[in-house]
C-alpha positions, 0 to 999 in steps of 0.5 A: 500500500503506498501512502495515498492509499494509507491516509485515503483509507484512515481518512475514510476510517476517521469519518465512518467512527466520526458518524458512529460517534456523532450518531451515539451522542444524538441518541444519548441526548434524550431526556429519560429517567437515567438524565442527571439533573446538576446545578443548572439543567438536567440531561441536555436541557439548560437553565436559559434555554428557550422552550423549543430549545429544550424540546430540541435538546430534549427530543421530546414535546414539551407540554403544559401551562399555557405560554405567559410572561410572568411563570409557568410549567412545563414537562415532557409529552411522555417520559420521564414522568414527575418531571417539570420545567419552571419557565420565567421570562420565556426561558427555562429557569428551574428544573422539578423532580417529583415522586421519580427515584430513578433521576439522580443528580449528578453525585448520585442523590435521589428521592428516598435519600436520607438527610445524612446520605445527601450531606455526605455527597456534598461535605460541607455544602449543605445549608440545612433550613426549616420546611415551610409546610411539612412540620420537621421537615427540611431545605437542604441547599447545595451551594456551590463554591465554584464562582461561576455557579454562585447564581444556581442552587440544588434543593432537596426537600425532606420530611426530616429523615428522607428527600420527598423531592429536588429541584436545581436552577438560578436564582431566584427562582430555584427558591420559590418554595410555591412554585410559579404560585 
């Protein structure tokens, strides 16, 4: 083989991996119950992102709330279930876990976690903060320490013992204990 043929055949090469690459990516990218939710999105979707572009990013509809300026929900047409997009100012600003074990955050936390498990997961990053309406229970806020985050959050809620639900997003939002309410 001489060298034209060489490098015509590894350039070939290259693109047909590069395509089996790009096809993979494509196919990771939709939203299901194995997405990791972090401090500023879940799976592909991203705080700031417009509704369409979640959908996109999510390849799934997004449906729910009617469109308004000031604060509504949406959620993927099929699965994951339990799960909701808080959209402010047309854009994605809060992300809502809810009766779904199977999504974690990034470092493993999910629903049914004890408080413990959760501040062991984040050492020293834990604010803890009375519940608002569930008597003995509990706000267990990741804050970051990494400058660029310091506008987002993660909180879990708890009963007291275990975490019910969590939401991740920017400020102020991801603080609204009543939702868009």
């Amino acid at each position: 083989m001489n060298n034209k043929v060489k490098l015509l055949t590894l350039a070939s090469l290259t693109l047909v991996v590069s395509s089996l690459t790009v096809g993979t990516v494509v196919a990771q990218a939709k939203l299901t119950n194995q997405a990791k939710l972090f401090i500023n999105g879940i799976g592909a979707v991203r705080v700031g992102m417009t509704v369409s572009q979640a959908a996109k990013a999510a390849s799934t509809k997004l449906v729910g709330d009617p469109p308004n300026n000031n604060c509504y929900y949406v959620k993927p047409q099929n699965e994951p279930n339990n799960l909701s997009f808080m959209v402010t100012k047309g854009r994605i600003s809060r992300v809502d876990v809810r009766q779904n074990t199977q999504i974690t955050t990034l470092k493993g936390a999910k629903i049914g976690d004890t408080e413990a498990q959760i501040k062991s997961l984040y050492p020293g990053q834990i604010k803890v903060t009375p519940h608002k309406y569930v008597q003995g229970g509990h706000y267990l806020t990741f804050v970051p320490k990494d400058r660029a985050d310091q506008n987002y959050r993660v909180i879990f809620e708890t009963d007291g013992k275990r975490v019910t639900g969590f939401r991740s997003g920017k400020l102020p939002e991801v603080e609204f204990v009543e939702g868009c309410s």
